[in-house]
C-alpha positions as CSV (number, residue, x, y, z in Angstrom):
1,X,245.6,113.3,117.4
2,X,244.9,116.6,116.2
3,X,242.7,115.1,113.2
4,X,240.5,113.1,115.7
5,X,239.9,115.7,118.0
6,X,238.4,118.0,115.3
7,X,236.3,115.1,113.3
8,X,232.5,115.9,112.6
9,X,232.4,112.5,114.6
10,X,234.3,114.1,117.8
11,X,231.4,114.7,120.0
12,X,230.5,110.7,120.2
13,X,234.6,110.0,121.0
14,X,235.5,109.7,124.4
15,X,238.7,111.8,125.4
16,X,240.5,111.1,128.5
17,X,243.2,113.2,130.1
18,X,245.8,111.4,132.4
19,X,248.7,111.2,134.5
20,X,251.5,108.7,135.2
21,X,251.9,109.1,138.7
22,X,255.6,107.1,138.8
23,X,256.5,109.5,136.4
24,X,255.5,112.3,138.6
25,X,257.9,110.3,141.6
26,X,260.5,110.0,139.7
27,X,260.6,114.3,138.6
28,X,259.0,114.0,135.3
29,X,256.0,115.9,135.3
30,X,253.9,114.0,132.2
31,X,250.1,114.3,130.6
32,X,248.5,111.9,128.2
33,X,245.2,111.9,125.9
34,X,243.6,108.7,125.1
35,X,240.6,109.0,122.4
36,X,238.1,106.5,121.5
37,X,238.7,104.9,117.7
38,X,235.9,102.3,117.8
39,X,234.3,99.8,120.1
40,X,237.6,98.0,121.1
41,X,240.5,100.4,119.9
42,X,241.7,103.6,121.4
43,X,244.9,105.4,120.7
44,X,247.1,107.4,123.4
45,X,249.8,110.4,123.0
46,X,251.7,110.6,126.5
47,X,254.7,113.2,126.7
48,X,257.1,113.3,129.9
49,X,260.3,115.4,130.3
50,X,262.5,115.5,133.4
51,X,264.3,118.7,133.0
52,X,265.4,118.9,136.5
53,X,269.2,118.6,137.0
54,X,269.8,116.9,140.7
55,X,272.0,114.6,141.8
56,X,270.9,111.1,143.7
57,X,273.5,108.7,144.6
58,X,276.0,110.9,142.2
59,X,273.6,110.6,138.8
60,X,272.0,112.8,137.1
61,X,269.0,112.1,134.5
62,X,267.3,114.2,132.2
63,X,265.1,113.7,129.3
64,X,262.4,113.8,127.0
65,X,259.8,111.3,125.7
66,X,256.8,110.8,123.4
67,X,255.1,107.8,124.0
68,X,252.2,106.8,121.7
69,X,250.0,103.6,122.6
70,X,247.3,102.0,120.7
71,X,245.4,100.2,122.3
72,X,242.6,97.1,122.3
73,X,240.0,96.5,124.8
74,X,238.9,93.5,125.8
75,X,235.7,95.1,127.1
76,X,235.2,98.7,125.9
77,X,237.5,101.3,125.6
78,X,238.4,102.7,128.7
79,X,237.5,100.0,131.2
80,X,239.3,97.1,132.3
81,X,241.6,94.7,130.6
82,X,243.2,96.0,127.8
83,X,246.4,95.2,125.4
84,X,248.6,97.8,123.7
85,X,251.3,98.5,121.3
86,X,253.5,100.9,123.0
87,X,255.8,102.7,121.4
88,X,258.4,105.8,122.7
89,X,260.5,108.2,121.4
90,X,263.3,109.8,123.6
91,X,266.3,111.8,124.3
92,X,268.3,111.7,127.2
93,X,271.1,113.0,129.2
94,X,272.6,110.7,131.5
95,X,275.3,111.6,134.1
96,X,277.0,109.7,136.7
97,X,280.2,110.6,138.2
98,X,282.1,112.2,134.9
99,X,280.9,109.5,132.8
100,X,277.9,110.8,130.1
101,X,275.7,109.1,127.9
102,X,273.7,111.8,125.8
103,X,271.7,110.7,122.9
104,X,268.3,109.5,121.9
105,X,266.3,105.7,122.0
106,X,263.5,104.9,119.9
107,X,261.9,101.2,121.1
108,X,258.9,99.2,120.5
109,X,256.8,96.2,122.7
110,X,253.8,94.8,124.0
111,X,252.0,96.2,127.0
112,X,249.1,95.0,129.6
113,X,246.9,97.0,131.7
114,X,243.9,97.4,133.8
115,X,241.5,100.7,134.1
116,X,239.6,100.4,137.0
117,X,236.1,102.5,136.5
118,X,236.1,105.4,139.7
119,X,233.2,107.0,138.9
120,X,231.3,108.5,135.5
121,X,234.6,110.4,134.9
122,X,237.5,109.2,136.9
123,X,239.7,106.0,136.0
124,X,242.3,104.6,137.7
125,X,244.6,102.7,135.3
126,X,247.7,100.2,136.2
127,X,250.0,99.0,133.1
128,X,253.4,96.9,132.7
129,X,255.2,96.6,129.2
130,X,258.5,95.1,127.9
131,X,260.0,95.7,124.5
132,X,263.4,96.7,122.8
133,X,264.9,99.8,122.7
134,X,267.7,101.4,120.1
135,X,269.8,103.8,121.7
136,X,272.2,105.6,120.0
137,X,274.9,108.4,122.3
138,X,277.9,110.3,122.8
139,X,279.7,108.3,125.3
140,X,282.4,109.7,127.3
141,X,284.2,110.7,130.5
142,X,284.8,113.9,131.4
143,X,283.3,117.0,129.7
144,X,285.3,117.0,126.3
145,X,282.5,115.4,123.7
146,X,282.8,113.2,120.4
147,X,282.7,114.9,117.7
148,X,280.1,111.9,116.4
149,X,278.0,109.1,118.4
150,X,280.0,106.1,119.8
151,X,277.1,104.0,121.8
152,X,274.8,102.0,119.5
153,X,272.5,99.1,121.3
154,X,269.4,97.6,120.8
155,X,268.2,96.9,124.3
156,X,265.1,95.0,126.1
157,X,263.5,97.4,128.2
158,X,260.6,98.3,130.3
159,X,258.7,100.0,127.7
160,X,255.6,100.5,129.8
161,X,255.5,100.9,134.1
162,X,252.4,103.0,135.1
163,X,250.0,104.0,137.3
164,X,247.6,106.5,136.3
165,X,244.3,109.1,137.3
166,X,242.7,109.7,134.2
167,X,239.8,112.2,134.0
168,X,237.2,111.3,130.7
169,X,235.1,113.8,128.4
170,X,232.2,112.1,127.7
């Protein structure tokens, strides 16, 4: 991301900053850049972490992700329809009662969205994904910890669920 921001060719990119506001609902404060790669392409870096440690309904989550997306336009970058590649990076801590699951999940899938144009610098952006995930833990009750991971599962998950306010550079 770094190497596109400081192109020669950076000042005709597009660069948007956004937010995942279901990430926001569910206590993981998150920011993403998008930048322009060509006419139909543009490639996003979203982090999120939930470092909070509360209780609801007797679980606990917390966790960290990186979430890059490339994605193609059907239109231009940045408005409209749009198809991605999502991929995420993660690792978790996962409480409920005295059972834990703390480990990491790397996944992969296919994504859809819509960026809805709100103005010469504001988008409003809605996106659903599936994929599969690998997670690999330390599973166990109580508080005494494997000394190595026991949990290993490749899983179908939602890899993408968002809806987002972006602000764009132009």
């Amino acid at each position: 991301m770094l190497s596109l921001l400081c192109s020669p060719k950076a000042e005709a990119q597009r660069i948007a900053l956004k937010t995942n506001t279901i990430d926001w609902v569910a206590m993981s404060p998150n920011l993403a850049m998008e930048a322009r790669l060509s006419g139909r392409l543009s490639l996003q870096l979203a982090l999120a972490a939930n470092p909070f440690s509360f209780s609801v309904f007797d679980t606990r989550l917390t966790n960290f992700r990186v979430e890059p997306e490339l994605r193609y336009w059907f239109n231009r970058p940045m408005a409209r329809h749009f198809m991605a590649l999502s991929l995420t990076a993660a690792t978790y801590n996962l409480r409920h009662a005295d059972h834990r699951l703390v480990g990491d999940a790397v996944g992969a899938g296919l994504s859809y969205g819509y960026a809805l144009v709100r103005g010469n610098h504001w988008n409003m952006e809605a996106e659903i994904g599936v994929g599969v995930a690998h997670l690999s833990a330390f599973n166990y009750h109580g508080e005494e910890r494997p000394k190595s991971k026991n949990y290993s599962h490749m899983l179908p998950v939602p890899i993408r669920l968002g809806l987002s306010f972006s602000y764009i550079f132009k």
